[in-house]
N, C-alpha and C positions, 0 to 999 in steps of 0.2 A: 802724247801722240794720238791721233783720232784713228778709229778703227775703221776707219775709211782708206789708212796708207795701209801700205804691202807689207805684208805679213809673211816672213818665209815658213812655208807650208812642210808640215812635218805629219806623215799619215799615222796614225795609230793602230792598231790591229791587237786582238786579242788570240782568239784560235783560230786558223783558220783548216779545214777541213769539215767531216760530218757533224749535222745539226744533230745537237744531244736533247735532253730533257733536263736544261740544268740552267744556270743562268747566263751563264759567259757568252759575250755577244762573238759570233761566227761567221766566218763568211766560207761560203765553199770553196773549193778547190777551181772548178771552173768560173766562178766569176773573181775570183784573186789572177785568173791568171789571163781574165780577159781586162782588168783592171790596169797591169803590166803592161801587156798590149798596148793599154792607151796610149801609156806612159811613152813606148816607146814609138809608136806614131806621131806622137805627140812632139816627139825629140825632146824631152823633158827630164834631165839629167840627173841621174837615181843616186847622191852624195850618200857616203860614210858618214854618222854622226859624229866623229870623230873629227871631221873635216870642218865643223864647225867649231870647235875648240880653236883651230888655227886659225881661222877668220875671224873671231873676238879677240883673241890675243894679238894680231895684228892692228887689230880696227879697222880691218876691210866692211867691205859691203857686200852682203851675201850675193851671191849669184843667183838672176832671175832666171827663170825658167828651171829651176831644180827644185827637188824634191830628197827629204829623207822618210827611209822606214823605220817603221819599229813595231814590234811585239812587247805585249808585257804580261807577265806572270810565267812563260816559258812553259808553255804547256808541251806534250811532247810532240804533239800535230806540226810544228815550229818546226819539227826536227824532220819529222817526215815526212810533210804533206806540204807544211811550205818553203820551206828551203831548199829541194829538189827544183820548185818552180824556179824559185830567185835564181837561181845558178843558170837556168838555162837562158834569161836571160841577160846573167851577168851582172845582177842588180846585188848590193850589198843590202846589208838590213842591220838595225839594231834591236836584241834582245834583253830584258830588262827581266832578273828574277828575283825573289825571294830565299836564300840559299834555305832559311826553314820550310821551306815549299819542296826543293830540287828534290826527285827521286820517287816523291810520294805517287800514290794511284794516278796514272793524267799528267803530267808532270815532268819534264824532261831530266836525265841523269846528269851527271855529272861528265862523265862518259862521253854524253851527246852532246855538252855546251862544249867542251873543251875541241868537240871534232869542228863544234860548229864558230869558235874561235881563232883555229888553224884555218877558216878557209871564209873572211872577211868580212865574218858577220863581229860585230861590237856586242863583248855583252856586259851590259850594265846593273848597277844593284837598284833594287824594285822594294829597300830596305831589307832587314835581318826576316821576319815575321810578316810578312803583307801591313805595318801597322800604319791606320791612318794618321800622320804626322801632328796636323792640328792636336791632337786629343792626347800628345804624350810631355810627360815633364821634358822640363830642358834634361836631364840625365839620362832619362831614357830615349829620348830623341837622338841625344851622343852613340849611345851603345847601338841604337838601330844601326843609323850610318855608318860608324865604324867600324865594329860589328862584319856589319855584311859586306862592307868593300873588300875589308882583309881578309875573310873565307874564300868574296869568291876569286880574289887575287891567287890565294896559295893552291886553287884545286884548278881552273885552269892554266897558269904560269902568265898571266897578261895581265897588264894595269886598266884600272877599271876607273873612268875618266867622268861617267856618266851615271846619274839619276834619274830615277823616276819617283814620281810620290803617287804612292797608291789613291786610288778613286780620285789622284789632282789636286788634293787639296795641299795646302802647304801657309804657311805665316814670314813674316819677315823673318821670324827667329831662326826656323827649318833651313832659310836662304844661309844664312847666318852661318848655322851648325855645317851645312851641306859643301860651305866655302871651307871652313876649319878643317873638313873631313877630308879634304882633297881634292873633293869633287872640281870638274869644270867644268861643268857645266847640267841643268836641271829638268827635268821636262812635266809641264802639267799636264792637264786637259784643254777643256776651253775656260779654263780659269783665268782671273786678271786682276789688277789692282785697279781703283779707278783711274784713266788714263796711261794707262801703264803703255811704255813701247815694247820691244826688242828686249829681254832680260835673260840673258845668258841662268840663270838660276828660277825663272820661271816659262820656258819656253812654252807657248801654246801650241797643244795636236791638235788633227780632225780624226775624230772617229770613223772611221770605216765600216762601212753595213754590206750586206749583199747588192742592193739595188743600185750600187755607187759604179753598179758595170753600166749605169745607163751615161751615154759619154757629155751629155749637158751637167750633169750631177757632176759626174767625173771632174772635167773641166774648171766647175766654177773651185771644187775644193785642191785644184793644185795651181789656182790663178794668184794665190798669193793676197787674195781680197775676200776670202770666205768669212771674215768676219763683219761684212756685209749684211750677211744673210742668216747668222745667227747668235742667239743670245749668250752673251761673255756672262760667267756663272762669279759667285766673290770666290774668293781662294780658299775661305774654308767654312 
């Protein structure tokens, strides 16, 4: 498939709230929530990643004009700063943690996924340890995934459908392991295989920056064609 067909657009987000002194890319508070705004002037229909699980298993064809969210790493800002916005306008999001992350300094509890669970955000596993996929034996690749689907199944009480692979990278193996583990479905970055389409186990985000409140910027990354406009990285 050429990267010239439509791409269904899946936003990425790390923390969003106050710019630290650290690395995690952020976006504040008011341009996350002028960003929504677009969204919804836009009429541009904010899906459950969840919902796409049932359009692969179907063999439908996604729905243009929608969008999904997602967080990853579950910082605790996720809890505070940006899921009071989503709610207000009604937008779902998906959450991706590390359960050896949950709890630490920055960091959301346990506590907070489970509230943030009950009320239709998706949270998904961001593997056991943050580990970059590529760089682990097949055994330990096993234990990440599985590992961390079944903690974080038993501490909020919901089945966990969804991955992410930390910094995106991922091999056919990872696809592999990620199907065996339960998973169904996977989410990179702008990673891809050469020619690769639509891959339920390697889905490509756009990352999100502050400046993405500007509404051309905006526009062209929920048009479904942003892979236009920039460059597809190898998977690992």
């Amino acid at each position: 498939m050429s990267r010239w067909s439509y791409q269904f657009p899946i936003l990425a987000y790390h923390r969003v709230g106050p710019f630290r002194a650290d690395h995690v890319p952020t976006v504040s508070a008011a341009a996350f929530e002028r960003q929504l705004a677009f969204l919804a002037r836009f009429r541009c229909r904010v899906l459950p990643l969840d919902d796409l699980v049932g359009w692969f298993d179907r063999g439908e064809r996604l729905p243009r004009r929608s969008v999904v969210i997602t967080f990853d790493d579950g910082y605790e800002e996720t809890h505070t700063v940006a899921w009071p916005i989503l709610k207000r306008f009604g937008y779902p999001a998906a959450v991706f943690v590390a359960p050896g992350e949950v709890g630490r300094t920055g960091f959301a509890t346990w506590e907070q996924l489970t509230e943030l669970a009950r009320d239709a955000v998706t949270i998904g596993s961001h593997t056991m340890h943050h580990s970059y996929v590529p760089l682990l034996s097949a055994e330990r690749l096993q234990d990440e995934l599985q590992q961390s689907k079944a903690v974080i199944e038993s501490r909020i009480g919901r089945p966990v459908q969804c991955l992410s692979y930390p910094s995106g990278g991922f091999t056919p193996q990872a696809q592999a392991a990620a199907r065996a583990a339960g998973y169904r479905v996977a989410c990179t970055t702008n990673r891809a295989l050469p020619g690769a389409g639509l891959d339920r186990y390697a889905l490509r985000r756009i990352k999100m920056t502050e400046r993405d409140a500007h509404p051309l910027l905006l526009l062209a990354k929920v048009s479904g064609h942003y892979d236009c406009f920039r460059r597809l990285k190898r998977p690992s």
